[in-house]
N, C-alpha and C positions, 0 to 999 in steps of 0.2 A: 677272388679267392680269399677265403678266413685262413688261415696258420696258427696253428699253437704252438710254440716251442717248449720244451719239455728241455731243463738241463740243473744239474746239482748245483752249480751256482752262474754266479754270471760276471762274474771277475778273476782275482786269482790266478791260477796256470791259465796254459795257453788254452785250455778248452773249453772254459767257462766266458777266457775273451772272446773267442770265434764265436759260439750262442750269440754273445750283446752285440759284436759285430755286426754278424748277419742279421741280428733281430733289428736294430736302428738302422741298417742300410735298407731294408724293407722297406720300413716307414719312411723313409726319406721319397723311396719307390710310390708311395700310396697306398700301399697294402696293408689292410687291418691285420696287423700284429698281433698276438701276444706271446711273452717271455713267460714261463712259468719256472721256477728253481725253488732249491729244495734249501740253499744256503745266498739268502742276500745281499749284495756287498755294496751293490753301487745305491744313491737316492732317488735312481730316475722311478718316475712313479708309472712307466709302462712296461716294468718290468715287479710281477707278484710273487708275494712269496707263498707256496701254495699251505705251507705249512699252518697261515693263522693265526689264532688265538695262543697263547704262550704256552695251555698244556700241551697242543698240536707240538708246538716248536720243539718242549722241553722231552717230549717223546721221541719227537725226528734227532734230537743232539744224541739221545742215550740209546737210541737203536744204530748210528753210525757209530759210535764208540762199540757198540759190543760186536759190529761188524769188524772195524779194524782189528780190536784183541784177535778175534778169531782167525784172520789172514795173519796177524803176526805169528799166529801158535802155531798154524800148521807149514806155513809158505818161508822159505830161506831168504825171502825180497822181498819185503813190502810192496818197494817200488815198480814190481813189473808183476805181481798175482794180488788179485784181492777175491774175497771170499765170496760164493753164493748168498744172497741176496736175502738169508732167512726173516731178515729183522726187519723188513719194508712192510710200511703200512699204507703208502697211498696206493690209491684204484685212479688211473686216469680215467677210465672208461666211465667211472663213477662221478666225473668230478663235469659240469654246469658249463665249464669253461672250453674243456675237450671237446663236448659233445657235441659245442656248437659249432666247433674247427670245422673245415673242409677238409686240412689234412693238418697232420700228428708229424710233426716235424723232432728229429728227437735229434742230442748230442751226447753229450758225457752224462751217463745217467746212473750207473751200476751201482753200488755198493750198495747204505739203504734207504735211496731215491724210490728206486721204483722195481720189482722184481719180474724176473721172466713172465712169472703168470700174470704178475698186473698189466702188462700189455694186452694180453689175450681177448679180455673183450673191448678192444678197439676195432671200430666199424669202417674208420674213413683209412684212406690212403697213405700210409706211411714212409715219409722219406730220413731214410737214418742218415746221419755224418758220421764218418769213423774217425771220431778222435783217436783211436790205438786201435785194437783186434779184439777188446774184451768181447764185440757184442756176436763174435761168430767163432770163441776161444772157450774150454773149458773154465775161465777165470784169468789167465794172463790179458797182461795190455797188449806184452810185445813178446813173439814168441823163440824169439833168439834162430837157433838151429831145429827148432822141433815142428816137424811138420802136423803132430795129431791132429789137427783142427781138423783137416783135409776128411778123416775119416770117422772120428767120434770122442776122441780125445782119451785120458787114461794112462797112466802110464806117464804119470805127471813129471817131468826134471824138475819143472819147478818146487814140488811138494817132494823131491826124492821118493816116489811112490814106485813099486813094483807093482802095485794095482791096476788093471783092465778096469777097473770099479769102484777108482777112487772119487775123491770131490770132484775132481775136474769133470769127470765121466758122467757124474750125479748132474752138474750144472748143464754141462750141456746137453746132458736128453730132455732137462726141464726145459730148456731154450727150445730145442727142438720140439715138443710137443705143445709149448703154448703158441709156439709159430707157425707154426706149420699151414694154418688157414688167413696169417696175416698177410694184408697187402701193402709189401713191404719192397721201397727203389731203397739205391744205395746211393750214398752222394758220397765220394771218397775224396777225399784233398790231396791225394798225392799216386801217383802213379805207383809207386808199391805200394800201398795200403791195396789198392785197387785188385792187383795181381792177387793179393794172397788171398779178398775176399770170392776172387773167383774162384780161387783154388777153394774153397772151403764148403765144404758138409751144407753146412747152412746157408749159404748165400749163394751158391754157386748157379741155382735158377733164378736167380733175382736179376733184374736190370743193374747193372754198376754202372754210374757214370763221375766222371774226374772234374770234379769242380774244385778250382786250386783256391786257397784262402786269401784274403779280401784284404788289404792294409788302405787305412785312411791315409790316400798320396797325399789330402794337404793339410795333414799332421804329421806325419812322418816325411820330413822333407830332407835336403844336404843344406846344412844353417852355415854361416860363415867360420870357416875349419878356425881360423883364429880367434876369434868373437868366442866360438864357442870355449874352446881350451882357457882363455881367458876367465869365463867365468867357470872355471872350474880349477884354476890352478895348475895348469899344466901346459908347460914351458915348448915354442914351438919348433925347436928345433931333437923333441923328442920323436922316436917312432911310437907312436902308439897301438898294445896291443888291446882289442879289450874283450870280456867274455863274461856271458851274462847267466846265471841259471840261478831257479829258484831253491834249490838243494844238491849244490856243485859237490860234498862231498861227500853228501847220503846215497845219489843218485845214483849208480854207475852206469849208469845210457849213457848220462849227459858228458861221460869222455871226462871229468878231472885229471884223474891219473894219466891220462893222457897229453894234455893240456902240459900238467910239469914236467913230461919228458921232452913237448917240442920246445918249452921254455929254455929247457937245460941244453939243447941243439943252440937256440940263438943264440944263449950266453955264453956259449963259447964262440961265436963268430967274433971277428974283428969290431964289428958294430955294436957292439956287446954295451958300450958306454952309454948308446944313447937309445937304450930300450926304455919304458916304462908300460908293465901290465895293467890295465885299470879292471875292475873287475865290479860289477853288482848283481846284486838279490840276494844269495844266500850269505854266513858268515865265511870268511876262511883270514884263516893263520898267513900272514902278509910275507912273513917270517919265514915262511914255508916255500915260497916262489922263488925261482933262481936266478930272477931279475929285480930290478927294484919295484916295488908295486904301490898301486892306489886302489882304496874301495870306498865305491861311491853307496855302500849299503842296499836299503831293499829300495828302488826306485817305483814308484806305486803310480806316477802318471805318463800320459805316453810325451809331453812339454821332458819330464826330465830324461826319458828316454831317447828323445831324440837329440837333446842336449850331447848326452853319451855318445852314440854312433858317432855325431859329426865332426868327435872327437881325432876319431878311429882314423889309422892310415890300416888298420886291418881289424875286423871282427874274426875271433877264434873260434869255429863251433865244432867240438873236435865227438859230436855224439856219436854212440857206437851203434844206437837204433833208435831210428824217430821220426816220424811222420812225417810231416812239415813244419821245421822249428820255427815259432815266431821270432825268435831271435835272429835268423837268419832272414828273415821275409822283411823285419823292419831295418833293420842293418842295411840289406839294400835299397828299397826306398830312400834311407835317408843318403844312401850316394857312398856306400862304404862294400868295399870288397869285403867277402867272406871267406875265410878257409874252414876246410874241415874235409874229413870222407868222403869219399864216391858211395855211401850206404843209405840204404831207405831212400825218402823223400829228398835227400841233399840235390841230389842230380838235376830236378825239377826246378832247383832255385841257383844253385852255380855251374857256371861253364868255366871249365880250367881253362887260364890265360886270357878269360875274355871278360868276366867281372869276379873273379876270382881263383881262387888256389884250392884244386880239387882234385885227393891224392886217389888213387887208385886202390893202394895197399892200406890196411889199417897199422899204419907202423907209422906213429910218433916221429922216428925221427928223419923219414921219408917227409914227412909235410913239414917239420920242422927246417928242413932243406930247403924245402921250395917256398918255404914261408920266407928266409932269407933270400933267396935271389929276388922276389917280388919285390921286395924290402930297398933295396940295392937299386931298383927301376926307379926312378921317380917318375921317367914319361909314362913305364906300363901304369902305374898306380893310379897315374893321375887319368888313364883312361880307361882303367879298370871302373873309376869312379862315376865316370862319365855313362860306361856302360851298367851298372849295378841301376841307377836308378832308372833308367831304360826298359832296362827288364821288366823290375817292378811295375813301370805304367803300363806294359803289354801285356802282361799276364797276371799281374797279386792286384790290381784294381779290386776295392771295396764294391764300386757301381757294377766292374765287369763281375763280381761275382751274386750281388746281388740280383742282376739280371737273372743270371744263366737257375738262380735258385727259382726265382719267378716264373723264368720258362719252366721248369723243369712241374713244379705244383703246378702249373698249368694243365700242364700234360697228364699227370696222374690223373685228377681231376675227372679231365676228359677222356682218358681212360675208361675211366671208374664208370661214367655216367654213360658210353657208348655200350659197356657189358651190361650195364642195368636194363638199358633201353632193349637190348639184342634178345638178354635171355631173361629177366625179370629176375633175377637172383644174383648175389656177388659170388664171384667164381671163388674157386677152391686154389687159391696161385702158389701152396706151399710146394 
């Protein structure tokens, strides 16, 4: 089986690492590869950038710039709606490299990567990853309380729109109409993303199947808790808590606001002395925590990330809606309890009381609670620890998911070539 992956870039958030993930656990597989992105960050040279020669490039930079103006003008959130697709200029279907794929493997692509209609004339067997819900949403990633996907969208909260026939409504009939004859499986990472694309207008006749995301177990490991803190500064009779996002204060998925109310829970507990926050990726105000804090800045390889975790007597991921956070997936790998929500994708990756602290309610200072009684265990933590990295090898395996991708292009594949053989034509699967 040929694979092409298709992704905006191939580093960066978590959904450019899952693309480079999956794309080098393939090849580790034997599988002829290839990574195609529209934005390239790492040097590996089996990952292209499809963009080219530098006018190519310098066109791809100022048609994503007129694409974000245009979500910021109309949309209340950057971070959770981005705009229809106007400014895309690549044709996969067009491009030497696709055509020779067996199948169109596609990830985080929206903005102006690649647009609805430029999928349309793709021929081979498509397996989508659902980094968030844009590719079966009017334009959001995450669709909070709003169900429109369900039936055609319109009537946007995100846009404040009272329109039946607003942008949202425009993008997804264009979704809908250049899809409608594609042969199109879903690969979802997390058992909600999964639900909602069942529930959705667009994908609801599609195959979904739950392929959970893939951590290098031996790069992301549990380093010696002393050793490490050592080389970081940080004294071992602290608790440590720590919490990682790439725009902790821009974002509000990723739970900030949230994060300093459970903070201001502990700091008022007895133990209150011997807290210390550590925090990286984005900037924030240290000043601002109600504990004493450290930041370890934007952490850019995964040697200092795993540094970080095995710092951890707790990783805080306090998101209000999110897929499968990488931050959570490598945190236990490296042997550290998580806390955060019982929402989205969390559930997949902790168990309350068994490798970690998983509240029910979205109330700060409910987990802020049960953050301290964990806190107070040292036997549960320490087998919290025990069980965190456990998990991770039974289920977030790099190989186990690379397999289950392998299986899976197998199968369409063979699909594909059983209906050719049968009726001499590719069926109609929209």
């Amino acid at each position: 089986v040929k694979v092409v992956h298709l992704s905006h870039t191939d580093a960066g958030a978590g959904a450019g690492r899952a693309a480079y993930r999956i794309h080098r656990s393939l090849l580790s597989l034997g599988l002829d590869s290839t990574l195609l992105v529209s934005d390239k960050r790492t040097s590996d040279s089996t990952v292209i950038s499809y963009t080219g020669r530098w006018p190519h490039r310098l066109r791809a930079r100022a048609s994503e710039y007129a694409e974000a103006k245009l979500a910021k003008a109309v949309a209340r959130d950057r971070s959770v709606f981005i705009s229809p697709s106007y400014f895309s200029h690549y044709s996969p279907a067009a491009d030497p490299r696709v055509q020779a794929a067996d199948v169109v493997s596609l990830f985080w692509i929206n903005g102006a990567f690649v647009s609805p209609q430029g999928l349309a004339g793709l021929t081979q067997p498509i397996v989508w990853r659902l980094s968030d819900v844009w590719p079966f949403s009017g334009g959001c990633h995450y669709p909070g309380t709003c169900d429109h996907f369900e039936l055609e969208c319109g009537h946007c909260p995100q846009l404040r729109s009272p329109s039946a026939h607003d942008m949202s409504h425009q993008l997804w009939q264009r979704k809908k109409t250049a899809w409608q004859n594609l042969d199109i499986t879903i690969a979802a990472p997390s058992e909600w993303v999964a639900s909602l694309a069942r529930r959705s207008s667009l994908f609801s006749r599609r195959r979904v199947d739950v392929i959970p995301t893939g951590i290098d177990l031996s790069c992301y490991r549990p380093l010696d808790r002393s050793d490490a803190r050592a080389r970081l500064g940080i004294p071992m009779d602290k608790k440590v808590l720590v919490f990682g996002a790439l725009s902790p204060t821009d974002d509000t998925r990723k739970g900030f606001k949230q994060l300093l109310r459970v903070l201001e829970v502990l700091a008022n507990r007895p133990s209150a002395s011997r807290l210390l926050a550590v925090v990286f990726g984005g900037e924030v105000d240290l000043q601002k925590l109600p504990v004493p804090g450290l930041s370890l800045g934007r952490l850019n390889s995964d040697e200092s990330l795993t540094l970080a975790y095995s710092c951890a007597d707790i990783v805080i991921v306090p998101s209000l809606e999110d897929n499968l956070p990488n931050v959570a997936l490598e945190a236990i790998a490296c042997g550290a309890p998580v806390a955060g929500f019982a929402v989205c994708g969390m559930p997949d990756i902790v168990r309350d009381g068994w490798n970690g602290v998983l509240s029910s309610e979205r109330e700060p200072e409910v987990l802020g609670a049960a953050i301290s009684d964990a806190l107070s265990d040292e036997r549960l933590l320490s087998q919290m620890r025990v069980n965190a990295r456990m998990h991770a090898e039974a289920r977030f395996s790099n190989v186990i998911q690379a397999r289950a991708y392998l299986k899976l292009y197998t199968e369409v594949v063979e699909n594909r070539q059983a209906l050719h053989s049968r009726f001499g034509v590719k069926p109609n699967v929209g």
